[in-house]
N, C-alpha and C positions, 0 to 999 in steps of 0.2 A: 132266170125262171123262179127260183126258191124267194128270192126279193118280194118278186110280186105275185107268188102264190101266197104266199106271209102278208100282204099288206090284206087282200082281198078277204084271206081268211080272218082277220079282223073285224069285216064288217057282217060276217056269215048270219049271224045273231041275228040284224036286222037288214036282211036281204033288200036292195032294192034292184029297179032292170037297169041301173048303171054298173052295179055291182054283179049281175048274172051277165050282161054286156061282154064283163072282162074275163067273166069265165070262162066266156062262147070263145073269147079272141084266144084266150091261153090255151083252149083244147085244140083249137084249128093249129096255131103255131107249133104245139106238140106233133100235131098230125102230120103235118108237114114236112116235120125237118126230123124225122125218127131217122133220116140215112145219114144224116150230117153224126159227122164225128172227130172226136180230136187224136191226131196222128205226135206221137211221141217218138221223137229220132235220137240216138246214142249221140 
């Protein structure tokens, strides 16, 4: 997620909707998967 929050915020400057496109998908995917988590065993 940070990869391609980092790539997109690159183009912020000069917005276009391929670039609002991947913002739309990165919010959905967050929204999504809030229950998912990573389980660390001894």
């Amino acid at each position: 997620i940070f990869y391609v929050v980092n790539i997109v915020s690159i183009f912020i400057s000069r917005p276009e909707e391929t670039n609002l496109d991947a913002i739309k998908y990165i919010l959905l995917y967050i929204k999504y998967t809030m229950d998912y988590g990573i389980l660390y065993q001894k």
